[in-house]
N, C-alpha and C positions, 0 to 999 in steps of 0.2 A: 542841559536837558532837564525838561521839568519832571518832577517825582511823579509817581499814579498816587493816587489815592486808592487803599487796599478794599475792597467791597465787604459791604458789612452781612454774615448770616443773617436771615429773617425768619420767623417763625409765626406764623398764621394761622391762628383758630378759626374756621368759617363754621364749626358746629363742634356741641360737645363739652363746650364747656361751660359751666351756670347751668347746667341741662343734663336729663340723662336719656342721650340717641345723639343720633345725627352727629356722629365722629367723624370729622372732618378737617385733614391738618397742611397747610402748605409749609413746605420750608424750601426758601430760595435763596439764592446765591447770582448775584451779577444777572447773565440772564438765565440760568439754567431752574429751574421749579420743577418741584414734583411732588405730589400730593401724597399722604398716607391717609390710608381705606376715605371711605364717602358714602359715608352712611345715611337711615333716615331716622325720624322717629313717630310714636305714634300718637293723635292726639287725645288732651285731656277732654274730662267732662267739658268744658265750659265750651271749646270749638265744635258747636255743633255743625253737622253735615260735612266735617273734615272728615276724611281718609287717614293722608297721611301728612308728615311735616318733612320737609328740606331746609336743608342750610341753602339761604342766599347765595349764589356762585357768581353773581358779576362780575367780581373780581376775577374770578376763574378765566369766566367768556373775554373779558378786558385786557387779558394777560395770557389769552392762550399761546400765543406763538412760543412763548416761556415755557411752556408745559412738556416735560420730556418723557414721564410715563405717572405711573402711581403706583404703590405698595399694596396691597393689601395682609392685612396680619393673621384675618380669618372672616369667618362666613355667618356671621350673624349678622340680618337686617342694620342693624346702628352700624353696622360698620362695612355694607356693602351696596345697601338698599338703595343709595339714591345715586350710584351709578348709572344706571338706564336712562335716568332724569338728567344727568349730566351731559350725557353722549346726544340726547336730543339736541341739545343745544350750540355742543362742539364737540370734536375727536379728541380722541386720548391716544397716544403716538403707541404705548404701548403700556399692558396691562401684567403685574409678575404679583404670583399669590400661592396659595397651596392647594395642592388637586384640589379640595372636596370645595373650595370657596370658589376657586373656577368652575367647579362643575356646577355648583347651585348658578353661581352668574351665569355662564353662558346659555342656561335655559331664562334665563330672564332677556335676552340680547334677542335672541330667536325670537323667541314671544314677541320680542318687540321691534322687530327686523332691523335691529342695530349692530349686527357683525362685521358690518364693514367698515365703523366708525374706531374699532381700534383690534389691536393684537392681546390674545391672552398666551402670556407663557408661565410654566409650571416651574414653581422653585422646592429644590429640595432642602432639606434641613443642613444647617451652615453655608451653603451655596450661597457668592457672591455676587453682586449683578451689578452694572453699572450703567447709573441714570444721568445724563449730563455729565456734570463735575462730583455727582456723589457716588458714593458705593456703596452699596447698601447689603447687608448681610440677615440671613433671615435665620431665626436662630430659636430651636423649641422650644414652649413653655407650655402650661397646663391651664386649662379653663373648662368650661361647661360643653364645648365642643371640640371635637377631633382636629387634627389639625390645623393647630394654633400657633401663631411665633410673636416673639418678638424680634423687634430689629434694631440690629447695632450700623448705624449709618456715618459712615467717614465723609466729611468734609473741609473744605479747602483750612478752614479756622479750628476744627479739634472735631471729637467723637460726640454724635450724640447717640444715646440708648433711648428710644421708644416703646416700652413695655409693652403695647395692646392691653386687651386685658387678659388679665391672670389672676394665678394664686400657685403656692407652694403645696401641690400636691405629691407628698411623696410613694403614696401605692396608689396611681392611675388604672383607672381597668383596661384601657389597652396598654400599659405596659411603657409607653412613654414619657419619659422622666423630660424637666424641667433642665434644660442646655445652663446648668450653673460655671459649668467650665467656660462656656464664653464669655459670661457676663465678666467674671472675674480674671480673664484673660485681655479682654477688653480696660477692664481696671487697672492693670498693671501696666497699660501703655498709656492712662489717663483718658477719664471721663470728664468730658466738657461741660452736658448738658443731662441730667436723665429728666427723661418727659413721663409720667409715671399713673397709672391708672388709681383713681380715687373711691371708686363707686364703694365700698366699705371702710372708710375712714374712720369712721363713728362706731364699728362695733372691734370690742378687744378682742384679744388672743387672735387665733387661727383659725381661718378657715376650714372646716370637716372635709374630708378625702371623698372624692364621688362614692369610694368601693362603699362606706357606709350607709349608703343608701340602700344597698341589695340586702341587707341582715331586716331592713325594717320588709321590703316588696315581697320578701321571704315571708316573713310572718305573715302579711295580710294575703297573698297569696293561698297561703296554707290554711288559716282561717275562714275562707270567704265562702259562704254557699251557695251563692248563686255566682249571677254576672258580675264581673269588675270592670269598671269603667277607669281609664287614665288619662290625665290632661298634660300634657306640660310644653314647654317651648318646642316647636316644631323643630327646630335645628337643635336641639340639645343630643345628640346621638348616642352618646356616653347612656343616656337614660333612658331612651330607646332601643336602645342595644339591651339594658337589661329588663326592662318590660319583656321581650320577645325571649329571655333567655327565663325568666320564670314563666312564661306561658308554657312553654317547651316543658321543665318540669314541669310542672303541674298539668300536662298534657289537655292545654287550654287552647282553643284555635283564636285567632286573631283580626279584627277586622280594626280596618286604619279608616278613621271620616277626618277631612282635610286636605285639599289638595297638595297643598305645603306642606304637611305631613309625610304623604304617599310619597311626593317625589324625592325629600330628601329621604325616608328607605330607600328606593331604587339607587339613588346617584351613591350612596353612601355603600350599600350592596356590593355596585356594581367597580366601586375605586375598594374595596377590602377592608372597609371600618366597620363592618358588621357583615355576621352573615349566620345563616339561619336558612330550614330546608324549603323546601317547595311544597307549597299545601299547609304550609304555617297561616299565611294571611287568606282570607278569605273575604268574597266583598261582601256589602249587607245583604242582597237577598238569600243568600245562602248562610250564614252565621243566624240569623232570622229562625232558620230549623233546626239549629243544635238546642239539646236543652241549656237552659241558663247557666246549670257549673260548669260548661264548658268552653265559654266564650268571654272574651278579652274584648272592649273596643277601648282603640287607643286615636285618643280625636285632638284636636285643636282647641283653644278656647280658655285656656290657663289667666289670661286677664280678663275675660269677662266680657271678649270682644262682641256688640250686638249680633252680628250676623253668624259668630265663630259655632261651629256643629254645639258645642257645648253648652253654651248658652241656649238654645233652642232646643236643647233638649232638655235643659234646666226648666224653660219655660214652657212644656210642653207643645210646642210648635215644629216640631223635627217631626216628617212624614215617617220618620221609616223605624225611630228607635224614642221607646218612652220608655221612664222611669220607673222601676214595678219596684212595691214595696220588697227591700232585704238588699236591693242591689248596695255594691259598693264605690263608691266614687273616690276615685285619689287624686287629688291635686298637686303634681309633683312639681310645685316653683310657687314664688314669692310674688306677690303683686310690683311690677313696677311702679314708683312711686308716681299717683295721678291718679289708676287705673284700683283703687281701694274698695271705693265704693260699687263699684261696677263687680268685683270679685266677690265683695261681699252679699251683692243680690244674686249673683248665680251661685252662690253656698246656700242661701236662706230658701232660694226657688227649691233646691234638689231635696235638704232635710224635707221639706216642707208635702214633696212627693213620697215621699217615706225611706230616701236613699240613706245610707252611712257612708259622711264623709270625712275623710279624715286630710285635711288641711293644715298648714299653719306651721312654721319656724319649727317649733318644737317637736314635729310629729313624725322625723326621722324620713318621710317620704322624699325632702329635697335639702340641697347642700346649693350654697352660691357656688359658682366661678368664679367670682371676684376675692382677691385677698383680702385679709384683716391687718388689722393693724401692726400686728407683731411682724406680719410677712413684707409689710408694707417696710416696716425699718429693715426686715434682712436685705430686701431688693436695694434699700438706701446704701448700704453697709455693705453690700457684696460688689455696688456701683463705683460708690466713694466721689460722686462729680464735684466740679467743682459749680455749679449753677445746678439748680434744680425748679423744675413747673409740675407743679400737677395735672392733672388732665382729666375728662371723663366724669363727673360730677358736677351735683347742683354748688354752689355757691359755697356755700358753708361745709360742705367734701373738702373744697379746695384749700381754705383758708385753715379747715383742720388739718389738711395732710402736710402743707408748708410748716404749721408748730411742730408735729413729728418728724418733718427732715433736720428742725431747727434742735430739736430733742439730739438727734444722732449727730451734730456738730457740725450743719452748712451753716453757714452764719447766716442769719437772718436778711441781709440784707443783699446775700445768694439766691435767693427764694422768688419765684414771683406768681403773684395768682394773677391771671389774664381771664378776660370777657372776650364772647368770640367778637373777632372783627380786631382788637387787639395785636398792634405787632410787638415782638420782643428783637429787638435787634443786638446781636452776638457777636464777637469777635474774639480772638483767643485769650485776652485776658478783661472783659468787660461785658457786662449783659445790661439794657435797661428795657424799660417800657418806653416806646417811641414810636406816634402816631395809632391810626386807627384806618382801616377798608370797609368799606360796605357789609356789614352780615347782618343777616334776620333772619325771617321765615319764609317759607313758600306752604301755602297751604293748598294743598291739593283733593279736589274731589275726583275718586279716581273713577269712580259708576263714569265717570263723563270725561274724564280726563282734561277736567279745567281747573286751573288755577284761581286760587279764592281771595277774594281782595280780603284783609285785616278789618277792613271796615265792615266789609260783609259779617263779617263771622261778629263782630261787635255788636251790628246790628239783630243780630240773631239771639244774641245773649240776651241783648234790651229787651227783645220781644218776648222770650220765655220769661223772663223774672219778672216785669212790669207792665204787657203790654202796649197796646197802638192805641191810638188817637186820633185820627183822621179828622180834620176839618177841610170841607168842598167849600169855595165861595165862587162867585159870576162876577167879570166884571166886564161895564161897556168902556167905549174908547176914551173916556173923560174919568174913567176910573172910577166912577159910579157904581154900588152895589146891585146887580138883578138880581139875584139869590142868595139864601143862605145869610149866614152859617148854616150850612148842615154839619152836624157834630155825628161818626160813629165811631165807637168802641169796641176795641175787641182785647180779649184776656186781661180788661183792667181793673184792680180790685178797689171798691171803693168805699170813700169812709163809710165807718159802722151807722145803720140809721138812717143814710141818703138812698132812696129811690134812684134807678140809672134815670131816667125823666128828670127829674129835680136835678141831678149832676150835669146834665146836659145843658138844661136852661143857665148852671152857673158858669159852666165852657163858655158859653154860647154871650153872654155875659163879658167877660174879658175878652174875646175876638168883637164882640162890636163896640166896646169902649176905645180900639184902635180906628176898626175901620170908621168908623161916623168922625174924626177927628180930620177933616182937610187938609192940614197941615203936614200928617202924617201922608195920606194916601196923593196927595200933589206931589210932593217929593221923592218920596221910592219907588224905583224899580220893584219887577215882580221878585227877582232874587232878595233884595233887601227885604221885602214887607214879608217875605215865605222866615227870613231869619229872628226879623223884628217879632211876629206873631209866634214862634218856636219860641223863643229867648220867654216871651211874657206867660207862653202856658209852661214854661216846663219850670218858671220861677212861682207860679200858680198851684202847680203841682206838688212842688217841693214844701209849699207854705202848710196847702191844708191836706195832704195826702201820704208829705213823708215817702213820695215814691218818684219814679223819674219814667213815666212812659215814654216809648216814642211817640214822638210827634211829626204825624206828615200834615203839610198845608197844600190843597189843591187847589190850583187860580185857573181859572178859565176866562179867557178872554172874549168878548164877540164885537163886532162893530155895529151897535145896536145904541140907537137913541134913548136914553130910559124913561125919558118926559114923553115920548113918544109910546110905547107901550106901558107902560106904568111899573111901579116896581113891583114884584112881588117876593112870597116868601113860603120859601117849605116849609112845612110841621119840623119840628126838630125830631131827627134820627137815631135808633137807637139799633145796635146789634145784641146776639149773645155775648156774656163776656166770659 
């Protein structure tokens, strides 16, 4: 009888890593698959008219019949967000997470009349559930929102441990302590694989305990004369929670701007992770008549999002709430990395309207989620695996959090940092890097709910930094010039001393040293002569301009004699630039 050959674990980044969002992780076995969370993220400055970003899931749609459910570890965007986006696409057999990450999901399902495309059920803390051939155990840990876990997942080849993210909080303000019994119970029967969050690799010691945030919201609180304004991650609850619990002292009424706001209070409310009386929150038209010491708005807009309440109130564009000299503004979280610039112009708008703000790492108003590096070697050291991946971070996260495993004694050559699309193929005593799946991006504009080609969004960047180009030419069926060049320009800066006139004739210039060439214009296609004339202006450009505009070429054809009507020629064209 011939032997089998044993089937090898797999482990699949489609988002999340080289990157920080869009946490997205497959790990399969023979044919059984099942994803942990599937998240999005958001985009940087440079995609403009982007929304939001998705992990690539072809492999997903390619491989669904494989798919037996998915995990979720908690309820922040990166790590739940582009489920909806998923389920358009294909079913998920079944969905297990923790009340408050189902409760935000399934108003996202609604919304998008996707509840018949899978099942959500509710896991409790150490509760074990079983996906295909794995078992997957959900087990608590501490982060910047309420119920959180991580997961200790058995499979046919050995244990792997999936952090989420975290950090070692040991005075939680709800009261929830970090499941260390399991990790370490899991260790003693042997760790295969830990897969382990990276997003603070780079800064030492320890992470600071949520609770220390309230000694600082305390004082400014206590301090503030008029209105207090606060920003910070919509789903952060743990800090919404204590917003509402110094309002309360400080017998301050509350008005929430954000819909992502408002609803994760109600869901959060309504599952027992916060709570606070009736007549706390009030909407703007009525907060609007309290006087200024007595009023809190708690908004959205912590990264500096264009449309977020926040920022248009920074920029005086918010109908209903402007910035009166003495207020106070609190910025309670850190910019994700990208989103710098953009935080930093909705700080300079607010000073600038005569607000006080008090932002910034140091200014006790916000604490990561994310562990440090010290927590990050306890998690190593309390795991013991014998393979180790980092997860959750840009590039250089990853490749410093493998030296610190290498620090606590995986051999280095236990270690692996992967790119998503990346497989890591496992077996009970071996791990390598082996092969590659389809991952990228999906950009999505969501005002319209289209999907945004890369080239789009390239071409977008071109046009803000360099501007357009456009050259129109005529031609008859013999490929003979009627018109043109007409040359116009738009957003293009040009050299110091050149008249746009004078620039034009020099355009105009290099497109007819091609076209009057026979040789040229007999032998190409309109495709070709559209690439030939790009290639020469945009090596034109580069020569005396040091700059790379786009370049479109317009050909129009007619079946028109030209010895017959004679040739002619437009005045050369100019726009604003």
């Amino acid at each position: 009888m011939p032997s089998t050959i044993p089937e090898i674990l797999k482990i699949i980044p489609l988002g999340g890593l080289g990157e920080i969002g869009k946490n997205t992780m497959v790990i399969s076995y023979g044919n059984d698959m099942i994803l942990v969370d599937a998240g999005l993220a958001f985009p940087t400055d440079e995609m403009l008219g982007v929304d939001l970003v998705l992990p690539d899931i072809s492999f997903l749609v390619e491989n669904q019949s494989k798919l037996k459910g998915l995990a979720i570890t908690h309820g922040h965007e990166d790590h739940i967000g582009g489920i909806p986006f998923i389920l358009k696409e294909m079913s998920i057999p079944v969905i297990y997470g923790p009340a408050l990450a189902l409760g935000l999901l399934e108003g996202k399902l609604k919304e998008g009349g996707l509840e018949d495309r899978t099942s959500l059920r509710q896991v409790r803390p150490r509760e074990k559930v079983k996906i295909g051939c794995f078992e997957v155990q959900f087990i608590r840990c501490t982060h910047s929102i309420a119920d959180s876990f991580s997961l200790i997942i058995k499979t046919p080849v050995g244990t792997l441990i999936h952090t989420g993210d975290f950090k070692f909080d040991f005075t939680p303000v709800d009261g929830e302590l970090f499941d260390i019994a399991s990790l370490t119970a899991a260790a003693d029967e042997g760790v295969l694989l830990l897969m382990s969050d990276s997003t603070n690799t780079e800064r030492e010691g320890y992470t600071p305990s949520e609770k220390t945030v309230w000694n600082k919201l305390n004082e400014v609180f206590a301090n503030a004369k008029q209105r207090i304004i606060v920003t910070t991650f919509a789903s952060n609850v743990h800090r919404v929670r204590q917003v509402l619990q110094a309002a309360l002292k400080y017998d301050r009424k509350v008005c929430i701007l954000g819909r992502s706001m408002l609803n994760l209070a109600g869901i959060a409310r309504e599952l027992g992770y916060m709570t606070f009386p009736d007549g706390l929150l009030l909407p703007v038209d009525q907060i609007k008549k309290l006087p200024m010491e007595k009023v809190v708005i708690l908004t959205t807009g912590s990264q500096g999002e264009p449309l977020s309440a926040l920022t248009r109130i920074a920029n005086d564009e918010h109908k209903q709430i402007k910035i009166v000299k003495g207020d106070t503004v609190i910025i309670s979280a850190t910019p994700i990395p990208g989103n710098e610039r953009s935080v930093a112009n909705t700080i300079n708008a607010l000073f600038t309207r005569g607000a006080e703000v008090i932002y910034g790492r140091d200014s006790g108003v916000h604490v990561s989620g994310h562990a440090c590096r010290e927590e990050q070697k306890l998690m190593i050291n309390l795991c013991q695996p014998k393979f180790f991946m980092p997860i959750h971070g840009e590039y250089r996260m990853l490749v410093s959090h493998c030296e610190l495993a290498t620090q606590c004694g995986i051999p280095e050559e236990n270690t692996f940092v992967l790119e998503n699309g990346d497989v890591l193929e496992v077996t009970a005593d071996s791990a390598r890097k082996e092969g590659h799946v389809k991952a990228g991006l999906i950009l999505v504009d969501s005002s319209r709910h289209w999907h945004i080609n890369d080239a789009i969004v390239e071409d977008r960047r071109h046009l803000s930094e360099d501007g357009l180009v456009t050259v129109a030419l005529t031609l008859d069926h013999e490929r003979r010039v009627l018109a043109g060049p007409d040359v116009n320009l738009k957003g293009v800066i040009l050299p110091r001393g050149i008249p746009a006139e004078e620039f034009v004739i020099k355009v105009q210039a290099v497109v007819k040293a091609i076209i009057d060439d026979r040789s040229v214009m007999d032998k190409m296609e309109d495709r070709e002569l559209r690439t030939h004339l790009t290639a020469a202006l945009g090596k034109y450009f580069d020569e005396r301009m040091r700059a790379n505009p786009l370049v479109q070429i317009l050909l129009h054809n007619v079946s028109v004699d030209a010895d017959k009507i004679g040739k002619f020629k437009r005045p050369p064209t100019t726009t604003s630039r």
